[in-house]
C-alpha positions in Angstrom: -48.0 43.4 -23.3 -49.7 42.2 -19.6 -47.9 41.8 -16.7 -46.3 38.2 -16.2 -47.7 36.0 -13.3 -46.7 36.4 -9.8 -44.2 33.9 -8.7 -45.8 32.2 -6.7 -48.3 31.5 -9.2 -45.7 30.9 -11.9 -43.8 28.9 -9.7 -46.7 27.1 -8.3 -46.9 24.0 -10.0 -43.2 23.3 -10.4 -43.2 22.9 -6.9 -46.2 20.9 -6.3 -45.7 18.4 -9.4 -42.6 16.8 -8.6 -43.8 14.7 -5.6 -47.1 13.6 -7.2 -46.0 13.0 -10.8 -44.0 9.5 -11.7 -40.3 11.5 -10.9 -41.7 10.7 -7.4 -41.5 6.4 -7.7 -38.3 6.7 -9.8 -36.9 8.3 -6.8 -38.3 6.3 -4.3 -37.3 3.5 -6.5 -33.8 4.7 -6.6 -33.9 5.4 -2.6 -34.9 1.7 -1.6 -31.8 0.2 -4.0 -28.6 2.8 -2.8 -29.9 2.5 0.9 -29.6 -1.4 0.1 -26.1 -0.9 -1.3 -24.9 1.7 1.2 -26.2 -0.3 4.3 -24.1 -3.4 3.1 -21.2 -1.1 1.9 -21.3 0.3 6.0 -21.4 -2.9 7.3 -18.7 -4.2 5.6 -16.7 -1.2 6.4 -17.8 -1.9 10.4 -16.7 -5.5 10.1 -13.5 -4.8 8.9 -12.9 -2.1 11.1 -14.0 -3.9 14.2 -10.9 -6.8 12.8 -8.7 -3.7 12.5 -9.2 -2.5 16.3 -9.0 -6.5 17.6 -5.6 -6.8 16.0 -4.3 -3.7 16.7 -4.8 -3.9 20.2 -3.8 -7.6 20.9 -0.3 -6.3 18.1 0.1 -3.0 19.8 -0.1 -4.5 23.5 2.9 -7.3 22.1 5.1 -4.7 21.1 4.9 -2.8 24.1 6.0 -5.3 25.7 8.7 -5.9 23.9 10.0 -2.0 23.8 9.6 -2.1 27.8 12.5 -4.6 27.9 14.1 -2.8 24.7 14.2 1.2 25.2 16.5 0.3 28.4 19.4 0.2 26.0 19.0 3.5 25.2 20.1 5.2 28.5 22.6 4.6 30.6 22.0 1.4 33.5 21.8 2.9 36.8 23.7 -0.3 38.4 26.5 -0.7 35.8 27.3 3.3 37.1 26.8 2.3 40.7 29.5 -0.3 39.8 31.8 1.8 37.9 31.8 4.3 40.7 32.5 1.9 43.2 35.3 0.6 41.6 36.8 4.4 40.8 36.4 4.7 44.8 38.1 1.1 45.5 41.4 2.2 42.8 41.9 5.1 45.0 42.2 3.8 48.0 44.7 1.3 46.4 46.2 4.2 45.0 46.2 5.9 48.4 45.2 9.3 46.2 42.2 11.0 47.4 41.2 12.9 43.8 40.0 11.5 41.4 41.2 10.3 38.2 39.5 12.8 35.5 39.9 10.4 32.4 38.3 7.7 34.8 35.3 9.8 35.8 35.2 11.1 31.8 35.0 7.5 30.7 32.3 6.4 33.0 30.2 9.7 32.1 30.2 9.7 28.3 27.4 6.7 26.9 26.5 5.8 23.6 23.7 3.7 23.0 24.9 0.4 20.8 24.0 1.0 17.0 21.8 -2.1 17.2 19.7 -1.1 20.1 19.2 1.9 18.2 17.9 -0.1 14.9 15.6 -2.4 16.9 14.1 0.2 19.2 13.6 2.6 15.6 11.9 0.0 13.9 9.6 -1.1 17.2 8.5 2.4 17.6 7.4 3.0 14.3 5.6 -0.5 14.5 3.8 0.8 17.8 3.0 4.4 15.9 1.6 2.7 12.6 -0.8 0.2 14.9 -2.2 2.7 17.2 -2.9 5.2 14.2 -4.7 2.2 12.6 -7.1 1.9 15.2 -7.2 5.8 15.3 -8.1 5.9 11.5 -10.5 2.7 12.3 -12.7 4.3 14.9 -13.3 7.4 12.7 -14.3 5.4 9.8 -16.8 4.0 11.9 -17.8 7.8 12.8 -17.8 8.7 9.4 -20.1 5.7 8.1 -22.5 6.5 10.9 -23.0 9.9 9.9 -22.5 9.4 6.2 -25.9 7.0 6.9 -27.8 9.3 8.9 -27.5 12.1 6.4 -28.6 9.9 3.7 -31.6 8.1 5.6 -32.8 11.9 6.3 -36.7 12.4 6.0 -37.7 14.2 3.0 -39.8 13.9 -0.2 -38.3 11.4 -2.2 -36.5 13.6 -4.9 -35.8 16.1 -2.4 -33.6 13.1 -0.9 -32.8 11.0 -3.7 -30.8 14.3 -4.7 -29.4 14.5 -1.5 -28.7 11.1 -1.3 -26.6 11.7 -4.6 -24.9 14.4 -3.1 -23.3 12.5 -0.3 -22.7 9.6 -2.7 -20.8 11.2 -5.1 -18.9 13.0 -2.1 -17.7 9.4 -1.3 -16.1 8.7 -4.3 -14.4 12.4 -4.6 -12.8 11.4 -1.3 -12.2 8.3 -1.9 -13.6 6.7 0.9 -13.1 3.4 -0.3 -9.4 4.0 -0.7 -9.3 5.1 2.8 -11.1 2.1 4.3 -8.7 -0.6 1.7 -5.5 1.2 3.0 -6.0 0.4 6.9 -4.8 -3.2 6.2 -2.3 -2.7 4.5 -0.6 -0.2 7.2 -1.2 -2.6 10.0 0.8 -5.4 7.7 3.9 -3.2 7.4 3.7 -2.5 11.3 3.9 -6.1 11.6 7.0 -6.4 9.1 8.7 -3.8 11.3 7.9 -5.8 14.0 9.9 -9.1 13.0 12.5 -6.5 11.4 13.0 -5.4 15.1 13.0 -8.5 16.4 15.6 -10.1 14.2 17.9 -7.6 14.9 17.2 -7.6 19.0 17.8 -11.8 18.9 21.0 -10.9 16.6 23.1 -10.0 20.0 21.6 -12.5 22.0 22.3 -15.8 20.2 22.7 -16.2 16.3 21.2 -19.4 16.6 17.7 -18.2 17.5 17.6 -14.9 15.1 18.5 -17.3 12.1 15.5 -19.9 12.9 13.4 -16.4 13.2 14.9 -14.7 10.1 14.1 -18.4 8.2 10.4 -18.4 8.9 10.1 -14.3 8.4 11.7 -15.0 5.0 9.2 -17.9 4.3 6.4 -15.6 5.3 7.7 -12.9 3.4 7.9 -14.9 0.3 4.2 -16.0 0.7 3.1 -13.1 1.3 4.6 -11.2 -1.9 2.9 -14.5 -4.2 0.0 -13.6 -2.3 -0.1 -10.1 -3.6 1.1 -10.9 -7.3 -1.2 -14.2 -7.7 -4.3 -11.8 -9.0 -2.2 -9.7 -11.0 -1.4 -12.6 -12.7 -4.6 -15.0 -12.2 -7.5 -13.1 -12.5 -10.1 -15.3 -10.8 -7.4 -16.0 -7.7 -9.4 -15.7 -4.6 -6.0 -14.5 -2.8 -4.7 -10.9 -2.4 -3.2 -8.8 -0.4 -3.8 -5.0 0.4 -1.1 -3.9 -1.2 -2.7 -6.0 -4.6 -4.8 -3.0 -5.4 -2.1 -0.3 -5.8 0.1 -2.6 -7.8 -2.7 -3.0 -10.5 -2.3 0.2 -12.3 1.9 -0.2 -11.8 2.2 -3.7 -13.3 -0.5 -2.2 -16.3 1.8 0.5 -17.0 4.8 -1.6 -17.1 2.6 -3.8 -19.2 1.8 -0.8 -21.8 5.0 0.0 -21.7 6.5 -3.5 -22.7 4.2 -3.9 -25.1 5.0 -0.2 -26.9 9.0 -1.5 -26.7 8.3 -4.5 -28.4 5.9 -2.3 -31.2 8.6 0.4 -31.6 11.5 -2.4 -31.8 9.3 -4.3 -34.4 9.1 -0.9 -36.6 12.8 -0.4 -36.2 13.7 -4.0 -37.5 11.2 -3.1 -40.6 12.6 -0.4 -41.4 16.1 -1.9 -41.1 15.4 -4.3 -44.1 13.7 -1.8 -46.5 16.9 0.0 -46.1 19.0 -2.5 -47.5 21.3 -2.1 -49.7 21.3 -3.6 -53.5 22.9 -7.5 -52.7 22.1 -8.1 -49.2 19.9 -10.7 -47.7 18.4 -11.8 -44.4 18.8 -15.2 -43.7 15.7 -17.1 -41.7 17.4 -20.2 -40.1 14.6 -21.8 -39.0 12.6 -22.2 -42.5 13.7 -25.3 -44.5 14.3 -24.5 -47.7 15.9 -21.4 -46.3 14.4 -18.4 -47.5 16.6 -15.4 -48.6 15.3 -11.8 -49.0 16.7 -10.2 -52.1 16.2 -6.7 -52.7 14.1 -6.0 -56.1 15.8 -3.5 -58.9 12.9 -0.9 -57.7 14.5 1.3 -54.9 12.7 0.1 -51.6 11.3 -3.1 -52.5 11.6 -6.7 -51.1 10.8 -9.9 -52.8 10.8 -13.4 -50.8 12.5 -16.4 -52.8 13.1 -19.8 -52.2 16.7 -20.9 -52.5 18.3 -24.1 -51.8 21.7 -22.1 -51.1 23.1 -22.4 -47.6 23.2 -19.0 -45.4 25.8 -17.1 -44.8 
């Protein structure tokens, strides 16, 4: 039996046919239409970023102002101490007693923030946290579409990158970049729900007057918003959703499924039900004129349907 051929000459003309046989268009071919796609997919992705970072500096600059006036309420006021020691000092020398009264001094020293500056400054915080981690998340997206392009425009022969290009493709949807990029909205909408949460509760104390006319139109918006987000699930070709429409698709289809196997098992129940009645008994249909009566057949298990002028039972 002879020798087999060197590898390089067995192995010669795999390599060198691939990039001058027809493989060679269909991957340029398939180069020139995903570039296409994945050049609009990135600018999308920057445009909605660059919204993201607009609004979450003008929102996180507004709250910060508001928590500047707000986190005060947490820690004792330097000039309502000054006060209280002052008027310690003036009850002594009324008193004519030089030491101090320890419940007095115990009173003044022990402070407890009130529960509802506690609520609003909770609720504020977590509204600043969520907007600055949007812009966080934001301005790596932007890294990551920049470098997910570059890797795919890399010079190569075409299949050489066409398989590459793949590669990085299908690393997209494992990741679920998309997912990643649809969820930065929605996070910067609950900041802003925490926001008039927070600022409900902070007008509460002031005046009633003013939180209710703020609580009204948060409940208005509120309202919108949730039509908003269940319009498509229930419209398909509504132009309006929300970024929390997507994750309620697959909920509101398995509530659908599961509806829909209630009704079937119910159904099967209520058939059963009549073929196991016993010899005599009927099933009266009120809304059929003549009324129709089911009578069970002599034959075990068997229904017949006759017309009968009788009145049901």
């Amino acid at each position: 039996m002879s020798d087999p051929l060197p590898p390089t000459t067995r192995y010669e003309t795999v390599i060198d046919y691939p990039y001058n046989a027809p493989a060679s268009a269909i991957s340029s071919l398939y180069l020139s239409e995903a570039l296409k796609r994945d050049q609009a997919l990135v600018d999308t992705w920057t445009v909605d970023t660059n919204g993201i970072l607009i609004m979450t500096g003008l929102f996180s600059a507004t709250v910060a102002a508001f928590i500047v006036e707000s986190y005060k309420d947490l820690k004792p006021d330097s000039g309502d101490t000054a006060v209280m020691l002052l008027a310690l000092i003036s009850q002594q020398l009324a008193n004519g007693t030089s030491n101090p009264d320890p419940t007095s001094i115990a009173a003044s020293a022990s402070f407890r923030p009130p529960p509802s500056a506690v609520r609003v400054n909770t609720l504020w915080f977590l509204s600043l946290v969520l907007s600055i981690s949007c812009a966080l998340c934001a301005t790596l997206i932007q890294q990551w579409a920049r470098r997910y392009m570059v890797a795919a425009q890399h010079r190569a022969p075409p299949q050489k990158q066409a398989r590459t290009h793949m590669y990085l493709s299908i690393g997209l949807t494992r990741f679920r970049m998309m997912g990643t990029v649809q969820a930065l909205p929605g996070l910067l909408h609950i900041s802003v729900f925490l926001f008039f949460a927070g600022l409900v509760e902070f007008l509460y104390p002031i005046n009633r007057t003013v939180a209710h006319a703020v609580l009204a139109f948060v409940v208005v918006g509120a309202s919108v918003y949730l039509v908003l987000t269940f319009l498509p699930l229930v419209f398909l070709n509504s132009p309006y959703q929300t970024p929390m429409t997507t994750p309620l698709r697959p909920v509101i289809g398995g509530l659908l499924l599961a509806l829909g196997f209630c009704a079937k098992q119910s159904k099967q129940v209520q058939s059963i039900r009549c073929l196991c009645l016993p010899k005599g008994a009927r099933l009266v249909c009120p809304s059929q004129r003549p009324r129709l009566h089911w009578v069970q057949d002599p034959q075990p298990r068997q229904l017949q349907q006759v017309d009968s002028d009788e009145p049901g039972p």
